[in-house]
C-alpha positions as a printed Julia matrix, in Angstrom:
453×3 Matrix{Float64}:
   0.0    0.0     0.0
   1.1    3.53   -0.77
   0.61   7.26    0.64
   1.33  10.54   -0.47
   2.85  11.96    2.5
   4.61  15.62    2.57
   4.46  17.76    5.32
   4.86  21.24    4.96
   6.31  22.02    8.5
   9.61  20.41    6.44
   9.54  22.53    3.05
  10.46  26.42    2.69
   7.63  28.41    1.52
   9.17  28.2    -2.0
   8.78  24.79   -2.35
   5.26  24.42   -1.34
   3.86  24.53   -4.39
   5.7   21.93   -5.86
   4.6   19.57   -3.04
   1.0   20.57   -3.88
   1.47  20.1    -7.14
   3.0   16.66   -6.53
   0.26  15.83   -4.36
  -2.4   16.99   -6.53
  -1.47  15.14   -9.59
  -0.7   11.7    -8.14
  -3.66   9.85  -10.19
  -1.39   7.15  -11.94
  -0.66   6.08   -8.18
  -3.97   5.74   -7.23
  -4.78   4.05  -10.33
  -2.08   1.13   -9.62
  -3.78   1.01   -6.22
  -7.18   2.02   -5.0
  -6.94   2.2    -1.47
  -4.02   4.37   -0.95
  -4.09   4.28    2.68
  -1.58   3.25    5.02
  -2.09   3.27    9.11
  -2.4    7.24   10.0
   0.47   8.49   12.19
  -0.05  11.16   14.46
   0.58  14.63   14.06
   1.46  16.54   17.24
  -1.38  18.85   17.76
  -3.55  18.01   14.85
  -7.31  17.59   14.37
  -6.18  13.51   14.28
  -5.1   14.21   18.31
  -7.84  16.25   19.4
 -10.16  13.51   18.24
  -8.57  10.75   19.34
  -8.95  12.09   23.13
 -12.13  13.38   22.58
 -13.14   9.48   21.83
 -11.07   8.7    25.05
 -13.62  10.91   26.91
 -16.55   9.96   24.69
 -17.45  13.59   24.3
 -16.82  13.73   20.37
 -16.41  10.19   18.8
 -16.84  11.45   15.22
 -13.9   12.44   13.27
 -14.98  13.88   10.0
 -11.6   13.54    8.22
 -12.04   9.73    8.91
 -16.22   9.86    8.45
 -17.77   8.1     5.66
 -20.76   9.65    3.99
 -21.35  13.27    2.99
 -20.43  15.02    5.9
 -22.2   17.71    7.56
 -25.09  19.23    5.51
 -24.98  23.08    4.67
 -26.64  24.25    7.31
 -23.98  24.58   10.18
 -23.93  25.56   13.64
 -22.25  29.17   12.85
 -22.72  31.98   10.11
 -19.18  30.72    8.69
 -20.89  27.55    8.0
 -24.07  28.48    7.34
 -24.61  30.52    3.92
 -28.55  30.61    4.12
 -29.95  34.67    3.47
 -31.48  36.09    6.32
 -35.24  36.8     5.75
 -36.24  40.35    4.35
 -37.79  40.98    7.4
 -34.48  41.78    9.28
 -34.06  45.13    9.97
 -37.48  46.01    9.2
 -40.72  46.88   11.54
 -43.19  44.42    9.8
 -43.94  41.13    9.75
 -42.24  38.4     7.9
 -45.48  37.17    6.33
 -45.97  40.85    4.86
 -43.07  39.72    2.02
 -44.31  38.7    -1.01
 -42.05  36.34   -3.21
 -38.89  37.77   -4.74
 -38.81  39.29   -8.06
 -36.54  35.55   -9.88
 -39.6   33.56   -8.93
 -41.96  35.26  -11.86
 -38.64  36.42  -14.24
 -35.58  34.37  -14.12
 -34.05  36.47  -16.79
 -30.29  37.35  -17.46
 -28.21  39.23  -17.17
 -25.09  40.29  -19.26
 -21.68  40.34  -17.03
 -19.25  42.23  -18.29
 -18.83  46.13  -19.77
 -21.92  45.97  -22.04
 -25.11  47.34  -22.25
 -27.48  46.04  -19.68
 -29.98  43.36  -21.21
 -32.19  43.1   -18.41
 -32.93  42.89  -14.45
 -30.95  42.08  -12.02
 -33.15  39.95   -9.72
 -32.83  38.76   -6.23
 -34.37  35.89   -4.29
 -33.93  31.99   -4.67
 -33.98  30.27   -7.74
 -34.13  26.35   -8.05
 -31.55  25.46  -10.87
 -31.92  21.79  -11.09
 -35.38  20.92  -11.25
 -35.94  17.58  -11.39
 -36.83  16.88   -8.05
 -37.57  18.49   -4.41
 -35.08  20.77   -2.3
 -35.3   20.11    0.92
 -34.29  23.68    2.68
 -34.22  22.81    6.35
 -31.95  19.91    5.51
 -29.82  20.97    2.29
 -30.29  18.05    0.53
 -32.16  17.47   -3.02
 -34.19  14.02   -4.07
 -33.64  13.84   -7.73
 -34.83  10.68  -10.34
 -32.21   7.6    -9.81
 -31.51   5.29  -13.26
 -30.31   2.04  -13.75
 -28.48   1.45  -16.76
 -26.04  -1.63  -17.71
 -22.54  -1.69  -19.21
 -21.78  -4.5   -21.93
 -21.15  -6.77  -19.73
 -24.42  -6.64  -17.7
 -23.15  -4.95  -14.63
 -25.72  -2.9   -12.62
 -24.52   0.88  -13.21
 -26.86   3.07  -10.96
 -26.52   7.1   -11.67
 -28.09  10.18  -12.15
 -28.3   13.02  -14.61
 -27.72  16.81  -13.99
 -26.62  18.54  -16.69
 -26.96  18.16  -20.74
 -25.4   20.43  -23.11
 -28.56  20.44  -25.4
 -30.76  23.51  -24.3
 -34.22  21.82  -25.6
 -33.42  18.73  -23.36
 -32.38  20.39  -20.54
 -35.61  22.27  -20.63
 -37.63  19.08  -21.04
 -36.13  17.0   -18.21
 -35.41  19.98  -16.22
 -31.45  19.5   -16.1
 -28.94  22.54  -16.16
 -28.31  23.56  -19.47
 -24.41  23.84  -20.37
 -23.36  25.02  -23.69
 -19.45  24.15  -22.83
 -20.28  20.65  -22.22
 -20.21  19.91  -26.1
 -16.33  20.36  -25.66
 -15.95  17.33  -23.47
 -15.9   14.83  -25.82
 -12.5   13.96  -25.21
 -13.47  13.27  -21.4
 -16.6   11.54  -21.66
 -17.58   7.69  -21.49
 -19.6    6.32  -24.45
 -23.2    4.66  -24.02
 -26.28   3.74  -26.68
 -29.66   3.5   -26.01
 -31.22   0.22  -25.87
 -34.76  -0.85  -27.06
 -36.12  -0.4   -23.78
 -34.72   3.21  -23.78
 -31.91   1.89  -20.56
 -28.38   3.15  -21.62
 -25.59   0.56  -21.8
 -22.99   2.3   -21.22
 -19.15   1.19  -23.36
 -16.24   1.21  -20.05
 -15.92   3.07  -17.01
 -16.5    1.76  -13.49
 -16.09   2.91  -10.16
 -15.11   0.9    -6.83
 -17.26   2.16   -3.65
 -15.26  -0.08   -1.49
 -12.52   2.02   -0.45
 -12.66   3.77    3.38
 -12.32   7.29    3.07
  -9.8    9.21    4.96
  -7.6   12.32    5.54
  -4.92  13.01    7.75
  -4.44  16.77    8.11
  -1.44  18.84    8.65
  -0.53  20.48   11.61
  -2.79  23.33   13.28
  -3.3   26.31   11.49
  -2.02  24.43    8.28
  -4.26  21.41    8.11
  -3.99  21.54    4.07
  -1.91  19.96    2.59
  -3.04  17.47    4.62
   0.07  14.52    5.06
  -2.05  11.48    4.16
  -5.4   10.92    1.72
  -7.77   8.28    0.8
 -10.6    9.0    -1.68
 -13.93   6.85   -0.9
 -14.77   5.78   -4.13
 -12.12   4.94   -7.02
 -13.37   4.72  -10.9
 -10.87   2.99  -13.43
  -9.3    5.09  -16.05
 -12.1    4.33  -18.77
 -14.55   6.65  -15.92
 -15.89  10.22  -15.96
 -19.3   11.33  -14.98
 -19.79  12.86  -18.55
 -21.46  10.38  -21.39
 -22.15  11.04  -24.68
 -24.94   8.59  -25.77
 -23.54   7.98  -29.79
 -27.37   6.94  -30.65
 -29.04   9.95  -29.45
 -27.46  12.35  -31.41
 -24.4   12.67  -29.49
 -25.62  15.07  -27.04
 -23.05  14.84  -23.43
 -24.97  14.17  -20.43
 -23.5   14.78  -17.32
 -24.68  11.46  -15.71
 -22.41  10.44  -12.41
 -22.53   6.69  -10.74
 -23.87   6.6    -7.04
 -23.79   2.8    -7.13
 -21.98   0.06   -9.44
 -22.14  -3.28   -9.85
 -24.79  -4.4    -7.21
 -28.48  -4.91   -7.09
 -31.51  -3.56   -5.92
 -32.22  -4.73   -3.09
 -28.26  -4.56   -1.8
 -28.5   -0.28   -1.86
 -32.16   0.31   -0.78
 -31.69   3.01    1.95
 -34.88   5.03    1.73
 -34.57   5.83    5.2
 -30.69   7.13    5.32
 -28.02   4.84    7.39
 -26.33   3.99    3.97
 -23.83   1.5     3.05
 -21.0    3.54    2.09
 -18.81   0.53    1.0
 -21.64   0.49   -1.61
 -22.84   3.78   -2.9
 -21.39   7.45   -3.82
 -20.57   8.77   -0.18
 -22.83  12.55   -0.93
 -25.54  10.12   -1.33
 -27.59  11.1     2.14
 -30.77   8.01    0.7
 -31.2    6.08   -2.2
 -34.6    3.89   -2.72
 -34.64   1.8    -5.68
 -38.28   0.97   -5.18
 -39.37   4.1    -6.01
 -35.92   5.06   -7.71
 -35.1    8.34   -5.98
 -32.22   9.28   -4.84
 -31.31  11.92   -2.16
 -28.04  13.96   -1.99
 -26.33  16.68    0.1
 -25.62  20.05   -0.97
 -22.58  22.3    -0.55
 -22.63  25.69    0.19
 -20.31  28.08   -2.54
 -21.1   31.92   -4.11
 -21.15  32.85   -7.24
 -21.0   36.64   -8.31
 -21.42  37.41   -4.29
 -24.84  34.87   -4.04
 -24.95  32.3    -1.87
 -25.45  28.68   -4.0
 -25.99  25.48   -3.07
 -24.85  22.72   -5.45
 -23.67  18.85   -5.66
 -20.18  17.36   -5.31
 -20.01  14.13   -7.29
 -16.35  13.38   -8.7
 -12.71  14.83   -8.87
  -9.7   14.45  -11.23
  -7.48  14.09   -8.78
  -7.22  11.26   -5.86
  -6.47  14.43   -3.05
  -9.57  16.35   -4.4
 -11.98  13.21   -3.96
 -10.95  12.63   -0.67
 -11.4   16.2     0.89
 -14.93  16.07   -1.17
 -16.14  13.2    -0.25
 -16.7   12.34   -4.09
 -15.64   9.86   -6.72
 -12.07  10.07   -7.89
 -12.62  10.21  -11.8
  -9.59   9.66  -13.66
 -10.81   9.88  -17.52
 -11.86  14.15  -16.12
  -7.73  14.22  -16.14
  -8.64  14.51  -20.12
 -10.42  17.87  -20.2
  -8.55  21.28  -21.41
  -8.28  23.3   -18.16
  -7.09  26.95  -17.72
  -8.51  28.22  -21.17
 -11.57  29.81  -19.13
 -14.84  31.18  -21.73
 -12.47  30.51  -24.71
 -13.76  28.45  -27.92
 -13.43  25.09  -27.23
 -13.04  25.24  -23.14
 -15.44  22.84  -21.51
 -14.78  24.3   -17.97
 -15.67  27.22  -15.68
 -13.53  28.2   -12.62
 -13.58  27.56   -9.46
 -11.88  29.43   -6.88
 -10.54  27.59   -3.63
  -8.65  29.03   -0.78
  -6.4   27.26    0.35
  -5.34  28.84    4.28
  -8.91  31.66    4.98
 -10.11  31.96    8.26
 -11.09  29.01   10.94
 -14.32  28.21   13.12
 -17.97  28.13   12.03
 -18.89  31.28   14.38
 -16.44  33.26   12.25
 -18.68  34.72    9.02
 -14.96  35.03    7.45
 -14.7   31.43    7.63
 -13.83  30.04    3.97
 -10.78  27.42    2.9
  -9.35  24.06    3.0
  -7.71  24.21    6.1
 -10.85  25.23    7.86
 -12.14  22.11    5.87
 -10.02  19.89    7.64
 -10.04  21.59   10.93
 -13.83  21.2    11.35
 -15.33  18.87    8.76
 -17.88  21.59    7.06
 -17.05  23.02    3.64
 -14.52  25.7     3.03
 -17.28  27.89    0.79
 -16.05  28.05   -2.45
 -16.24  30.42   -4.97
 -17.58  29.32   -8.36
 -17.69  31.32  -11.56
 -20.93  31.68  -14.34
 -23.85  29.34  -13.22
 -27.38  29.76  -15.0
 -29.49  32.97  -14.04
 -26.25  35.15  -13.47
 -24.06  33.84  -16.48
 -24.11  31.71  -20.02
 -20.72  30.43  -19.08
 -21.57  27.77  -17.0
 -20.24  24.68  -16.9
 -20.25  21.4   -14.4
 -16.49  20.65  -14.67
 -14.89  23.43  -12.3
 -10.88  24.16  -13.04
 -10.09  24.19   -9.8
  -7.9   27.27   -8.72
  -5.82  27.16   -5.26
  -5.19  30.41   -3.67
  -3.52  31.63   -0.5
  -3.82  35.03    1.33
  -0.27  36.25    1.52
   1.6   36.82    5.03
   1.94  40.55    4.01
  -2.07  40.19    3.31
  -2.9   38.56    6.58
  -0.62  40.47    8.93
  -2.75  43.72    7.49
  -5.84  42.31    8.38
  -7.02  42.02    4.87
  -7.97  38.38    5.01
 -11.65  37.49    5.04
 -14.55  35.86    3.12
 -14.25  36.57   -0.66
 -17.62  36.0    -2.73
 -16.9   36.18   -6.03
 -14.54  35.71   -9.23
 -13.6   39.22   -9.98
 -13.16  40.13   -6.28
 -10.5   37.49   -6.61
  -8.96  38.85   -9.16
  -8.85  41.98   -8.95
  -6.91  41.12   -5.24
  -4.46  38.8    -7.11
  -3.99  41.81   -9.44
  -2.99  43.44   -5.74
  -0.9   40.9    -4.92
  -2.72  40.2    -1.75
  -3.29  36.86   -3.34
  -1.1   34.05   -5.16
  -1.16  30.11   -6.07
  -0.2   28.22   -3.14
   3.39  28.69   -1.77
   3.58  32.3    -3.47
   3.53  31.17   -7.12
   1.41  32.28  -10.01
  -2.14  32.17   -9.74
  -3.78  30.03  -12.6
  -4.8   27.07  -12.55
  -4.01  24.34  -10.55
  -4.59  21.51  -12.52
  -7.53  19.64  -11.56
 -11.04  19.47  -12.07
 -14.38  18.9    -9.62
 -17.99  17.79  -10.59
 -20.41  20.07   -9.47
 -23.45  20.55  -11.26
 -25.72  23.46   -9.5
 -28.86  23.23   -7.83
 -29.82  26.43   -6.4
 -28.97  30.18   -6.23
 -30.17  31.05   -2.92
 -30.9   34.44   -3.34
């Protein structure tokens, strides 16, 4: 068995971004072997401490860098966890009830980003994105339709669909519409249509067997964390994207929850799922009535709050720390050619050390990820209602708030792309371990399900 072990108290700032790098693009490894976990070793004063004597004391016995299953749901204890607006009524002297519904729930139009003329309305208030099936608010989960298709050789492959880069069909099955997904051909799995309508689907499997873990760096600088083990392993024939070659080629983007069993083996209608069996975001599944239920993630985009789905990663580091699929055939797609002809991506911005602790509203990163379990609040870039750039496959893009940065007090939440920018621009903010900010080589899943307001 392998690990991918570097530990950043040991390497100069300089070099930190090649050890990220390193880290981040170890998917032949993981290939060779799936479980990439060796016995953790402890880390003086990491999370990996504090929870081992918390389950000493039986106050805490849950660590969520070793948890299987989504993790904690978008609604967290603290406003840095917690990305839900506050009512209109705040602030105000009348009633809550008085509100009518926002403005986006009659006229979802867009509009235009960008130094041209205005098109239309900016609008405020929620807007389901991905409607084919319930959101479930107080929880932050979604039940969408669950499919069972087969590959050649009759395996069971059990996914779902959530994107399509054909508008009329997206606006018949109530996907997300993404015009970049035609450019994924390259990184898509093949499937027909069969005479019953099932798709059976050419190569690409996944293995749910593998036990998810992460052991984080030290305190203060949990990421990079010094060990890794992604959930759920595909072979290199899988990505979530599928372009069915007998339905005029349109790409679906169609990720596996569960491979290779049956029916009865993954009916969880009820929760308490077998994650040695299905997609680990997957918070029910009932194949009686073939729904399936799934937690959401909080994120912005152009400064409002979203909510969408974390299903698969290019890289074995990224799957791990989002409790996703590890994908290697998404390796394929073009990345850092952002809104260009022919790029099948939009960005995604990640930071990388942002502030700690759910009752901070500045709380945002991956080492606040892997201090506490809940998400670090990514930034995403063009999603439907605000932009026609957007696309499910996210180029992931590191940053880090520079010492100079943080010892000014400038670090805090940042909500969206040109924000970013403009403070890279600054130089308050570079790629990890001071280099150039760009890409950093990876991709994530993520089709969107709601704007929130």
């Amino acid at each position: 068995m392998s690990c991918i072990d570097f530990n950043i108290r040991k390497i100069s700032r300089g070099a930190m971004a090649s050890a990220i790098a390193i880290a981040l693009g170890m998917t032949a490894l993981a290939q060779e072997s799936p479980r990439l976990h060796t016995p953790r070793r402890a880390v003086p004063g990491t999370i990996e401490q504090r929870y081992r004597a918390a389950d000493i004391f039986g106050t805490n016995p849950v660590n969520p860098n070793m948890a299987q299953g989504p993790g904690p749901g978008p609604i967290g204890p603290g406003p840095g966890c917690n990305l839900f607006p506050a009512p209109p009524s705040v602030g105000t002297t009348v009633n809550l009830s008085y509100f009518g519904p926002p403005p986006s729930t009659t006229n979802q139009s867009l509009v235009l980003v960008g130094p041209v003329q205005l098109q239309s309305l900016v609008l405020v208030g929620p807007v389901q994105l991905l409607k084919t099936g319930p959101v479930d608010a107080t929880k932050g989960t979604i039940t969408i339709p669950l499919y069972l298709g087969h590959m050649r050789t009759g395996a069971n492959v059990w996914y779902v669909l959530t994107d399509v880069d054909d508008a009329d069909v997206a606006a018949e099955l109530g996907l997300n519409f993404s015009a970049k997904m035609t450019f994924m051909a390259n990184a898509a799995r093949t499937a027909n249509l069969d005479q019953n309508g099932d798709l059976v689907f050419d190569q690409g499997t996944v293995d749910f067997s593998p036990v998810r873990s992460i052991t984080p760096g030290p305190v203060g600088q949990e990421f990079p964390p010094t060990a890794f083990q992604p959930g759920a392993v595909g072979d290199k024939n899988y990505s979530p994207y599928v372009q069915i070659v007998n339905a005029a080629g349109v790409i679906y983007n169609a990720p596996i929850v569960a491979f290779g069993v049956n029916a009865g083996d993954i009916n969880f209608p009820s929760g308490n799922v077998d994650y040695s069996k299905v997609h680990d975001q997957v918070v029910a599944i009932d194949t009686v009535n073939m729904t399936v239920t799934i937690n959401l993630i909080n994120g912005f985009s152009f400064g409002k709050p979203v909510w969408y789905m974390s299903m698969d990663t290019s890289i074995p580091l990224g799957a791990a720390i989002e409790h996703n699929t590890f994908a290697p055939l998404m390796a394929a797609l073009h990345l850092g050619g952002d809104d260009t002809f022919s790029s099948p991506i939009e960005r995604i911005f990640i930071s990388t050390n942002g502030a700690h602790d759910c009752a901070n509203p500045q709380r945002q990163g991956l080492s606040a990820d892997l201090a506490d379990g809940f998400r670090p609040n990514n930034v995403v870039g063009g999603i439907p209602t605000n932009a026609l750039d957007y696309s499910p496959a996210w180029d992931a893009q590191l940053f880090e708030w520079t010492q100079d940065a943080i010892n000014k007090g400038f670090r805090g939440q940042v909500r969206e792309e040109f924000q970013i920018l403009t403070f890279v621009q600054d130089g308050l903010i570079t790629a990890p371990g001071g280099g150039a900010f760009g890409t950093s080589g990876f991709s994530i899943n993520c089709p969107i399900v709601q704007r929130l307001n």
